[in-house]
C-alpha positions as protocol buffer text, in pm:
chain_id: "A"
residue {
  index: 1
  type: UNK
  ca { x: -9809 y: -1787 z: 10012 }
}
residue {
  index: 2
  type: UNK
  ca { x: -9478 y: -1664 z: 9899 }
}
residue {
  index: 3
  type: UNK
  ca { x: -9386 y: -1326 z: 9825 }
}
residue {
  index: 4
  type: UNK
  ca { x: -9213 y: -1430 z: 9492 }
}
residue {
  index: 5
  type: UNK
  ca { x: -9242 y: -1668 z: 9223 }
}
residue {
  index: 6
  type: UNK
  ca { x: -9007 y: -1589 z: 8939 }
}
residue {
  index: 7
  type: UNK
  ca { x: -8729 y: -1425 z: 9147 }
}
residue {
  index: 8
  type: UNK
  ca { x: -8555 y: -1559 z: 9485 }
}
residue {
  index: 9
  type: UNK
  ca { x: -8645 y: -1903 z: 9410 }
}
residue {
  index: 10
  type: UNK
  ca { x: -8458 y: -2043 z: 9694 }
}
residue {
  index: 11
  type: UNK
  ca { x: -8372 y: -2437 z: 9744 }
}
residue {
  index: 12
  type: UNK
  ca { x: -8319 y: -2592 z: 10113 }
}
residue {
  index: 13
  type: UNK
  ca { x: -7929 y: -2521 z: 10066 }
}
residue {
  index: 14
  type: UNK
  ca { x: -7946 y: -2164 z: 9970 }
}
residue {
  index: 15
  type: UNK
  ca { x: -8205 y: -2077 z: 10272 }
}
residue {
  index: 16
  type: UNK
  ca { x: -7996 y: -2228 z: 10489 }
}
residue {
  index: 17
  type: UNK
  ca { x: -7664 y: -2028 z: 10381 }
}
residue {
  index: 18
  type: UNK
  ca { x: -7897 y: -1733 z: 10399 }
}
residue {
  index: 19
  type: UNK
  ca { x: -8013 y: -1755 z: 10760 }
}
residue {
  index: 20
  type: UNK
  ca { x: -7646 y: -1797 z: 10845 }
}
residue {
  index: 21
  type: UNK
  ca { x: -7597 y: -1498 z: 10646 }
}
residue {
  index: 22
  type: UNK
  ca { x: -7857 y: -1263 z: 10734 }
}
residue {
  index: 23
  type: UNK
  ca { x: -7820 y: -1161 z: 11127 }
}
residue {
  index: 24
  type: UNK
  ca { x: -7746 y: -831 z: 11075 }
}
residue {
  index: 25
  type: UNK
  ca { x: -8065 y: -682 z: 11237 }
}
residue {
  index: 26
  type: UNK
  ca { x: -8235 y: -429 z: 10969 }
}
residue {
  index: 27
  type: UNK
  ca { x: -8502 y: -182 z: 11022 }
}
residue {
  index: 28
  type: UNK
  ca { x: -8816 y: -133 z: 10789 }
}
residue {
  index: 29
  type: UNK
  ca { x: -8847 y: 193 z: 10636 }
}
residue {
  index: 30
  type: UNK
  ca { x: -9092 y: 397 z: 10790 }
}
residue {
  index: 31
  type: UNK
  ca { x: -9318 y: 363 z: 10459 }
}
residue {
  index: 32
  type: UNK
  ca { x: -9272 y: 27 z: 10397 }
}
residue {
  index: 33
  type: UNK
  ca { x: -9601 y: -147 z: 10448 }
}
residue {
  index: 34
  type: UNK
  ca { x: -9519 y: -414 z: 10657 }
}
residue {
  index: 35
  type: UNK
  ca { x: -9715 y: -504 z: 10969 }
}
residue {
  index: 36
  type: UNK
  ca { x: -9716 y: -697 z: 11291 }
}
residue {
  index: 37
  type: UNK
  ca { x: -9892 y: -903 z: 11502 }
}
residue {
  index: 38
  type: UNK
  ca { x: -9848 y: -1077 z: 11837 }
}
residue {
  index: 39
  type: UNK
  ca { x: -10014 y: -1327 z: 11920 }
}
residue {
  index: 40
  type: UNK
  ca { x: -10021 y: -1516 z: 12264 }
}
residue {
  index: 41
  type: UNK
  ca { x: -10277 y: -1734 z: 12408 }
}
residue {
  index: 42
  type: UNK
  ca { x: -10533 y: -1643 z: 12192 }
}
residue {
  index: 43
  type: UNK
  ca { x: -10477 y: -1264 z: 12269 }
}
residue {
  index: 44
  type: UNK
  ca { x: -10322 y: -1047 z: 11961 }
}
residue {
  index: 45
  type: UNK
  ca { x: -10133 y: -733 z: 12005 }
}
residue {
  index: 46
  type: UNK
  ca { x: -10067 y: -490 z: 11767 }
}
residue {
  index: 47
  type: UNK
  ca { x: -9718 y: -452 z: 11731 }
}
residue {
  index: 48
  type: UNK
  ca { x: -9462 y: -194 z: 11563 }
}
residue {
  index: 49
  type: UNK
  ca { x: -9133 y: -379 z: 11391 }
}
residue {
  index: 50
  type: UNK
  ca { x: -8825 y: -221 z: 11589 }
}
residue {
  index: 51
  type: UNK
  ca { x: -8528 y: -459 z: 11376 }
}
residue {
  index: 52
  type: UNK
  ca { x: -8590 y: -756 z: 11130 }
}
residue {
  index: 53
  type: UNK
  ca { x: -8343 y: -1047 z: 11117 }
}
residue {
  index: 54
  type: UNK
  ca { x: -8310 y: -1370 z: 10925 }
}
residue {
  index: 55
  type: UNK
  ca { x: -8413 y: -1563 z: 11240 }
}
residue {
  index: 56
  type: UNK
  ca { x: -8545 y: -1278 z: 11465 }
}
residue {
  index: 57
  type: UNK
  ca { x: -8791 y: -962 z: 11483 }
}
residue {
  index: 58
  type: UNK
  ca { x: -8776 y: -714 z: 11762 }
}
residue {
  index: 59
  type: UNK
  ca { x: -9111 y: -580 z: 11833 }
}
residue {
  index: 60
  type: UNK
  ca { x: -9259 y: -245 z: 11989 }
}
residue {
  index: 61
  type: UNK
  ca { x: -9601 y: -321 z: 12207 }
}
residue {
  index: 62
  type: UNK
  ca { x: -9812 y: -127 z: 12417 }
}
residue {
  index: 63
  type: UNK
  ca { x: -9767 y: -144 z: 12780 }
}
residue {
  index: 64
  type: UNK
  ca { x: -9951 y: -416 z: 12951 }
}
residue {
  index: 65
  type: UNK
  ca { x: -9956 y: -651 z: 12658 }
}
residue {
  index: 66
  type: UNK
  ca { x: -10012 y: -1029 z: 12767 }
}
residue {
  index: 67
  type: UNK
  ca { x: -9640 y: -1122 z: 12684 }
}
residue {
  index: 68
  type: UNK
  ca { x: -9374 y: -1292 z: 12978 }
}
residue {
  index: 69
  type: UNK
  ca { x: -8975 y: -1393 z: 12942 }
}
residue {
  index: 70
  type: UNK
  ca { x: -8968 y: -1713 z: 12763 }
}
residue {
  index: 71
  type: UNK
  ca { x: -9306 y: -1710 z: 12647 }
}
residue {
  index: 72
  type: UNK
  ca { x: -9361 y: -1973 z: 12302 }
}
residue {
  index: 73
  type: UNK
  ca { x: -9575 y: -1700 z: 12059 }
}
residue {
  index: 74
  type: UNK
  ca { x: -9660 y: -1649 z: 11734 }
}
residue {
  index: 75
  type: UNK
  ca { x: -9602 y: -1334 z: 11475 }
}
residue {
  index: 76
  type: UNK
  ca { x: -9848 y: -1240 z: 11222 }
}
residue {
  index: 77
  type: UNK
  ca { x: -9656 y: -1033 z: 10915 }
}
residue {
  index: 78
  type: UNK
  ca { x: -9893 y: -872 z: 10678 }
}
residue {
  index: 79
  type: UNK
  ca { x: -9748 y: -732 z: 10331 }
}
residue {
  index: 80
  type: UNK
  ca { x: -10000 y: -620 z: 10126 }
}
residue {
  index: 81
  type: UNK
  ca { x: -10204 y: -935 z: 10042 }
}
residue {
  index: 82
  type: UNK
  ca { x: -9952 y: -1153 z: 10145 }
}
residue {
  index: 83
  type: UNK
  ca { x: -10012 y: -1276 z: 10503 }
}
residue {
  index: 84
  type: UNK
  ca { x: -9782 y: -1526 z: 10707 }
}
residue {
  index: 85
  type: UNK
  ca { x: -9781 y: -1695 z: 11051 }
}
residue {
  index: 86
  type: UNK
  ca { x: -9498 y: -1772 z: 11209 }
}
residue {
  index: 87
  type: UNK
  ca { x: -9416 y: -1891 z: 11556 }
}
residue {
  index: 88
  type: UNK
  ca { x: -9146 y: -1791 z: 11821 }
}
residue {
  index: 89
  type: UNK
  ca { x: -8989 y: -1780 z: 12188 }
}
residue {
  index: 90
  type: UNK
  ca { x: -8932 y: -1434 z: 12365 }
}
residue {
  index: 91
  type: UNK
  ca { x: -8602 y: -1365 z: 12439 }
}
residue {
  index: 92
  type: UNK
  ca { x: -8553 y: -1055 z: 12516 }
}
residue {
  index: 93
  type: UNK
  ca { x: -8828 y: -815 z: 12699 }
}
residue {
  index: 94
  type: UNK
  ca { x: -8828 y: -522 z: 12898 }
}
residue {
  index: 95
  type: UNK
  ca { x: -9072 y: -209 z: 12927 }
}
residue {
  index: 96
  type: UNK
  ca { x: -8951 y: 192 z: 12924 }
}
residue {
  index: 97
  type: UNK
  ca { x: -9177 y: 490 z: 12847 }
}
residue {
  index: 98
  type: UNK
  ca { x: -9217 y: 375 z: 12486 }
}
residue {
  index: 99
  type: UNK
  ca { x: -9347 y: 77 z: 12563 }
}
residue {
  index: 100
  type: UNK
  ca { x: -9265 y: -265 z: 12616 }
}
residue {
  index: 101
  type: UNK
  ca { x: -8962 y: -397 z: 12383 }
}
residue {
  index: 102
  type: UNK
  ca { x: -9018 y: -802 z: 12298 }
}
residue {
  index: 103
  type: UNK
  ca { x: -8737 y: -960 z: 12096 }
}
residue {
  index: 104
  type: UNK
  ca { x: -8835 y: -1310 z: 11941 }
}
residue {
  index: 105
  type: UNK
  ca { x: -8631 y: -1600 z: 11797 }
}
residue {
  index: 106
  type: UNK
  ca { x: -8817 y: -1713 z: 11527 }
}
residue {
  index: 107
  type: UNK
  ca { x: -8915 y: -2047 z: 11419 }
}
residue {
  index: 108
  type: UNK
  ca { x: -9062 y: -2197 z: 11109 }
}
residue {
  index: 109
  type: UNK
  ca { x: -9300 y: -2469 z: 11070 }
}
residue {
  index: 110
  type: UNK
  ca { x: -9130 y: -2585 z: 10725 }
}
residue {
  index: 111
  type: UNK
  ca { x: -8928 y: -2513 z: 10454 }
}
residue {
  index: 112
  type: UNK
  ca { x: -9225 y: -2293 z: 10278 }
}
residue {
  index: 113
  type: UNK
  ca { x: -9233 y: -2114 z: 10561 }
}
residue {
  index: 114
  type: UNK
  ca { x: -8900 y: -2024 z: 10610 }
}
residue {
  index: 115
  type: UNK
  ca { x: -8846 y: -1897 z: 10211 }
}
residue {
  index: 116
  type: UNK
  ca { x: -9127 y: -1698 z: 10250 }
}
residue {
  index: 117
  type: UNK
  ca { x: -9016 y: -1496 z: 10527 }
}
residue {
  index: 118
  type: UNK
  ca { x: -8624 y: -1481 z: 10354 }
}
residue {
  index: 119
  type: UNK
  ca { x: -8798 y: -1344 z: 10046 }
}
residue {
  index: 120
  type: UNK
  ca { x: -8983 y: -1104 z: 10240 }
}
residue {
  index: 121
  type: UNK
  ca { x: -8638 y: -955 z: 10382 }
}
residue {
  index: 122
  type: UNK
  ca { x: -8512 y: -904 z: 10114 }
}
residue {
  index: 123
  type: UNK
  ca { x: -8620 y: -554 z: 9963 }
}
residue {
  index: 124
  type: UNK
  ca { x: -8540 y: -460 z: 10324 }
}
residue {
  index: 125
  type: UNK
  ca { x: -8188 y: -641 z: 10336 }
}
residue {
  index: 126
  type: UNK
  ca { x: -8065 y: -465 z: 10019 }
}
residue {
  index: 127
  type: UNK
  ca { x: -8193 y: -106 z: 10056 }
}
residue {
  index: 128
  type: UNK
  ca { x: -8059 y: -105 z: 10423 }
}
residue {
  index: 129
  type: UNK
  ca { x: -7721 y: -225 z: 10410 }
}
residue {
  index: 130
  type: UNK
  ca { x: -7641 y: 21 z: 10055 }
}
residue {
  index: 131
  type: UNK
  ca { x: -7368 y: 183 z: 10205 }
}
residue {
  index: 132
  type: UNK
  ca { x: -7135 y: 471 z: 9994 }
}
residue {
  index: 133
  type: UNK
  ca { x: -6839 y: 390 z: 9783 }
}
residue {
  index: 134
  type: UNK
  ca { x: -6561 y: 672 z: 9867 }
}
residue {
  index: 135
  type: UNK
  ca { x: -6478 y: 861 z: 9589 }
}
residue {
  index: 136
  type: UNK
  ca { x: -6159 y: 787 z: 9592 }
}
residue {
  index: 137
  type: UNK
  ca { x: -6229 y: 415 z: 9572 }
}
residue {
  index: 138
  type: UNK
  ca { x: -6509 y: 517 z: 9235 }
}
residue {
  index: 139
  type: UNK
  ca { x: -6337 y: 489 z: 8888 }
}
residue {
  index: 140
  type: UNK
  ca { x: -6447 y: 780 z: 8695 }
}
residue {
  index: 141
  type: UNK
  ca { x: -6454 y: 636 z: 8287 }
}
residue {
  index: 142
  type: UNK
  ca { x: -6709 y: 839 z: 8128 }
}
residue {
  index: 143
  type: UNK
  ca { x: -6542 y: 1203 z: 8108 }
}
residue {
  index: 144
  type: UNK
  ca { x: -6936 y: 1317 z: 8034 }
}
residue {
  index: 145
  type: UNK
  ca { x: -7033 y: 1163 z: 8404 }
}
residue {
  index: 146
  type: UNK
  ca { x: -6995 y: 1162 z: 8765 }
}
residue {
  index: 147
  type: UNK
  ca { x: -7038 y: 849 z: 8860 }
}
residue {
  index: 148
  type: UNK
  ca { x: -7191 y: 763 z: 9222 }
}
residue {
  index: 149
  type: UNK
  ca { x: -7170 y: 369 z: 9376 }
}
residue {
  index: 150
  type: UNK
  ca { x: -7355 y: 268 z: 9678 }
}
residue {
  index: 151
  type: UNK
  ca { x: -7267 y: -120 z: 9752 }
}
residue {
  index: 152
  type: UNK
  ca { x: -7498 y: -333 z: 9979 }
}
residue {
  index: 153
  type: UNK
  ca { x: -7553 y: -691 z: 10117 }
}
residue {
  index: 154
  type: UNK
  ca { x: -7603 y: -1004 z: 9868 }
}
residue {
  index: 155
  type: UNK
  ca { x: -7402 y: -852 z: 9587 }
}
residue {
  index: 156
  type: UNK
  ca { x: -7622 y: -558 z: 9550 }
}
residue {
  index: 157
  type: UNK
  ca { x: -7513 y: -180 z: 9431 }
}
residue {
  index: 158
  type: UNK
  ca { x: -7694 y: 140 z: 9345 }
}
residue {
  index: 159
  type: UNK
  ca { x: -7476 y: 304 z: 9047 }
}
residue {
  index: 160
  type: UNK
  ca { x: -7616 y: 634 z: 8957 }
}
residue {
  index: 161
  type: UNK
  ca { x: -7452 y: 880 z: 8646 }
}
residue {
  index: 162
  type: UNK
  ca { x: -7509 y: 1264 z: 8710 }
}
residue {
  index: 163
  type: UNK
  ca { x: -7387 y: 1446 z: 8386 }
}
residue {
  index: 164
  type: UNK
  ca { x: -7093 y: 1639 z: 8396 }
}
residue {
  index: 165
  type: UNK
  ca { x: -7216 y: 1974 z: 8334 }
}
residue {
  index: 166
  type: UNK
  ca { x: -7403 y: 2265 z: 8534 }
}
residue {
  index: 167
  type: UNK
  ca { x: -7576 y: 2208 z: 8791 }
}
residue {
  index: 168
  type: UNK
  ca { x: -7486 y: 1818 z: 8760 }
}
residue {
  index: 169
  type: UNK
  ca { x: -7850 y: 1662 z: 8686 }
}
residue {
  index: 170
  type: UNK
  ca { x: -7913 y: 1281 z: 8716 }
}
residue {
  index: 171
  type: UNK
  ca { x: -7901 y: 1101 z: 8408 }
}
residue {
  index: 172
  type: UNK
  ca { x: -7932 y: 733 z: 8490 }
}
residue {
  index: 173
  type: UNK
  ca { x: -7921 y: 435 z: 8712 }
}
residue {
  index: 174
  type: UNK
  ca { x: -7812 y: 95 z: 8743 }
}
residue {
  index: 175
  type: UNK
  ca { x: -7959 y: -104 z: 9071 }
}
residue {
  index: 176
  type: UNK
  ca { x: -7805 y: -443 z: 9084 }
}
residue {
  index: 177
  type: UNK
  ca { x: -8032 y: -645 z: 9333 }
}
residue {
  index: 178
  type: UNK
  ca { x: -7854 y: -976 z: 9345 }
}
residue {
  index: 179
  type: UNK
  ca { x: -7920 y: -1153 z: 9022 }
}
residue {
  index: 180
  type: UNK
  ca { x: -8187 y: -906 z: 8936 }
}
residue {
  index: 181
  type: UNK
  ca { x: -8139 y: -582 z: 8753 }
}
residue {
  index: 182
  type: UNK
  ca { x: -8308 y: -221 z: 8702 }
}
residue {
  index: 183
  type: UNK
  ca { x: -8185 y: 28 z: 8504 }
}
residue {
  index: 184
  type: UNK
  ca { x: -8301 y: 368 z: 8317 }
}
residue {
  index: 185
  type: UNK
  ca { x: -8124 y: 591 z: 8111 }
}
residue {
  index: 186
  type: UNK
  ca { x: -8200 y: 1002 z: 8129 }
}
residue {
  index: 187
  type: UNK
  ca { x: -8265 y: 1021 z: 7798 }
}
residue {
  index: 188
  type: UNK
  ca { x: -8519 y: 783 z: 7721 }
}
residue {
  index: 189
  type: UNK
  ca { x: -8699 y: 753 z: 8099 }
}
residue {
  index: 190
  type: UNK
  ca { x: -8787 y: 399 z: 8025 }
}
residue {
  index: 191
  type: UNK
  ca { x: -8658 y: 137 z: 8324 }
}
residue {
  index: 192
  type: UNK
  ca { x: -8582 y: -196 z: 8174 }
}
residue {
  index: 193
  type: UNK
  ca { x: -8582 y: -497 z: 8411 }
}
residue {
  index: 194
  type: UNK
  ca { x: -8396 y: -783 z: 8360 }
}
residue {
  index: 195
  type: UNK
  ca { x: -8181 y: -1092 z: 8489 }
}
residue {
  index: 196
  type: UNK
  ca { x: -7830 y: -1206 z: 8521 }
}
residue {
  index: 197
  type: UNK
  ca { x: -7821 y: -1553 z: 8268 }
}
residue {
  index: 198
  type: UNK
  ca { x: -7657 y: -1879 z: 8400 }
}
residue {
  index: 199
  type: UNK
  ca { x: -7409 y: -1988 z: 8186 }
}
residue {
  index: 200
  type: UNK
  ca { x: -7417 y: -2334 z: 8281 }
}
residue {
  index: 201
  type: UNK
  ca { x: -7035 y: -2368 z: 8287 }
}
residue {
  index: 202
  type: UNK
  ca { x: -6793 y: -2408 z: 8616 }
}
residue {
  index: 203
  type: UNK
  ca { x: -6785 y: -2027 z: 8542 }
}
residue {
  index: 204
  type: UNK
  ca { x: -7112 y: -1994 z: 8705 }
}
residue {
  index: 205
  type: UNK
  ca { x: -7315 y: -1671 z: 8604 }
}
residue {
  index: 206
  type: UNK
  ca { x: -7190 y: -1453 z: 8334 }
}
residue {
  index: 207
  type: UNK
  ca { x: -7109 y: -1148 z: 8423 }
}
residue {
  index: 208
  type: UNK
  ca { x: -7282 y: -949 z: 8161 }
}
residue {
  index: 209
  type: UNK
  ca { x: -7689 y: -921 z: 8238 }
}
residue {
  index: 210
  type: UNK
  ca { x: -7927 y: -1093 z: 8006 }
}
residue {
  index: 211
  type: UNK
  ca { x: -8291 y: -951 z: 7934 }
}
residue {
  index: 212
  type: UNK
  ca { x: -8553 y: -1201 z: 7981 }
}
residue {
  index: 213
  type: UNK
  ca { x: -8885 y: -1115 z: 7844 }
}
residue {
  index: 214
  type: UNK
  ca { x: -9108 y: -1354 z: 8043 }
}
residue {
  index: 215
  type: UNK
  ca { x: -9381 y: -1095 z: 8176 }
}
residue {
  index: 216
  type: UNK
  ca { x: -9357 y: -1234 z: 8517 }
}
residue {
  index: 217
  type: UNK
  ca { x: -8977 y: -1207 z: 8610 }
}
residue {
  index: 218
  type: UNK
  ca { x: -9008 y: -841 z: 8459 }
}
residue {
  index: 219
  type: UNK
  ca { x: -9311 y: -740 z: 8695 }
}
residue {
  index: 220
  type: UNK
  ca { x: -9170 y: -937 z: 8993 }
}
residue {
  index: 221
  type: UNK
  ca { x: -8821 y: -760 z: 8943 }
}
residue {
  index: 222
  type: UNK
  ca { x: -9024 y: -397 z: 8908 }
}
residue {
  index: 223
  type: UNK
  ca { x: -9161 y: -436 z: 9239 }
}
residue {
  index: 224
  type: UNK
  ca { x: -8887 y: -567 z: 9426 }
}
residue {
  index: 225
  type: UNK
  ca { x: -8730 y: -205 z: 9304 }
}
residue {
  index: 226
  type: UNK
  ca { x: -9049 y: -67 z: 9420 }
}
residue {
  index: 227
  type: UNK
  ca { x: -9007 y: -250 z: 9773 }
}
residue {
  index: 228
  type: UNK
  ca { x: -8659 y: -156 z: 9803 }
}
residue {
  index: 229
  type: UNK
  ca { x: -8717 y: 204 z: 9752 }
}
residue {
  index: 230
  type: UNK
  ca { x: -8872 y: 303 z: 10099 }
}
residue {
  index: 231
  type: UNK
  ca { x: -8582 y: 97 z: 10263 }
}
residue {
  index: 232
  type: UNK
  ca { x: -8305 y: 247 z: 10115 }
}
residue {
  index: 233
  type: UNK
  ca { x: -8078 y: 362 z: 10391 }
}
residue {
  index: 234
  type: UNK
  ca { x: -7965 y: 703 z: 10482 }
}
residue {
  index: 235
  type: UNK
  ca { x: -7625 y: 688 z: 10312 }
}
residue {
  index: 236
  type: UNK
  ca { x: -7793 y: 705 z: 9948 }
}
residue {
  index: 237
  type: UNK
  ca { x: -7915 y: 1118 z: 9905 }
}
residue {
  index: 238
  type: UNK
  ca { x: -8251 y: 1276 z: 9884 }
}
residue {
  index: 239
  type: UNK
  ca { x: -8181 y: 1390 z: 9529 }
}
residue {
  index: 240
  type: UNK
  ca { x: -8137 y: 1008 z: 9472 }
}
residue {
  index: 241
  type: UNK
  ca { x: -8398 y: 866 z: 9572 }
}
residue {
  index: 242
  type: UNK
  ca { x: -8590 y: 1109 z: 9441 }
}
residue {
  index: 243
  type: UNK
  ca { x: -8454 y: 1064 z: 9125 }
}
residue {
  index: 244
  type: UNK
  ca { x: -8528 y: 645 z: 9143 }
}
residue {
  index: 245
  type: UNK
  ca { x: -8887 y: 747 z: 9264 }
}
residue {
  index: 246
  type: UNK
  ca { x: -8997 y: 873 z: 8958 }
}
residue {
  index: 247
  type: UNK
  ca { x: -8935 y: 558 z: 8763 }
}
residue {
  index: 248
  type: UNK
  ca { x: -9133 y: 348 z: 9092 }
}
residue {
  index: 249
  type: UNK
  ca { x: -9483 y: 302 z: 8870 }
}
């Protein structure tokens, strides 16, 4: 079942680029509700996720759970209502006081397979790798703001406007996720969701974004903000998030 429907409608190409992409190992936020499973010989083990790949998962697991070097397994990921099997080969395990560490190559049965699980990394891909644009590196255009950017994997960035005035509050937010946009202005509290539009020319996507009023793209893009949100990494500010919290409904 995938994760997605509207958004991240990957073909065979794109996965593939993305796999070759995606090894920077990325860890779940502690709130994200993501779950784990290992499964060997008929014997599953509850298991906490340690790193997340595009081909591998390093797991946490009790002592004295039926694993060995080498061993074919399989993972069980639960999201929410979305559920997904998925097999693998240890390749990496060794026990310390915290338990026994197990990192697994994956491997997909099929192309379904292997687009779910890239869809599922996403909201984790892009709120771990924002990173902070130096000041110095920011162009400041709107004499009424002070403009923050935090820029991430797969085109993403976090641009957030704090009025220039006492106390500097938040005003508003831009999150570019991909091809996928969510943004709010201060004043009216409302956060609009919408897409970047194919142009259909050798230019490729405009770079302007393009509302789209089908009702599933806008709830699909919502919660991918919503998913993001406990993986945002430590560079982006308490006050921040915060801030992007209240608009997470």
């Amino acid at each position: 079942m995938l994760v997605f429907h509207s958004i991240f409608n990957f073909d065979q190409a794109a996965v593939t680029h993305l796999e070759q992409r995606m090894n920077t190992r990325y860890t779940p936020g502690a709130t994200f509700p993501l779950q784990a499973w290992l499964l060997v010989a008929g014997t599953e083990s509850p298991a906490k996720i340690k790193d997340i790949s595009g081909n591998g998962i390093s797991l946490l697991l009790e002592p004295g759970a039926p694993v060995t070097p080498d061993a074919t397994v399989q993972i069980r990921l639960r999201f929410g209502a979305h559920q997904q099997l998925a097999g693998g080969l240890v390749v990496h395990l060794h026990a310390d006081e915290k338990g026994l560490h197990c990192g697994i190559s994956l491997v997909f049965a099929d192309f379904p397979a292997r687009k779910t699980y890239l869809q599922l990394l996403q909201p984790i891909a892009i709120g771990q790798s924002l990173q902070r644009v130096p000041e110095d590196r920011v162009i400041q255009n709107e004499p009424q703001f002070i403009k923050q950017v935090f820029r991430g994997d797969e085109d993403s960035a976090l641009t957030v406007w704090l009025a220039n005035s006492a106390g500097t509050p938040l005003h508003s937010f831009e999150f570019q996720m991909q091809d996928y946009f969510c943004h709010v202005d201060g004043k009216s509290g409302v956060l609009e969701a919408y897409q970047r539009e194919d142009s259909g020319s050798h230019k490729g996507k405009l770079s302007h974004p393009v509302f789209d009023i089908s009702g599933s793209l806008q709830s699909e893009i919502r919660q991918l903000f919503r998913w993001i949100l406990p993986n945002l990494s430590a560079s982006v500010p308490d006050d921040v998030r915060a801030f992007l919290q209240r608009f997470a409904t």
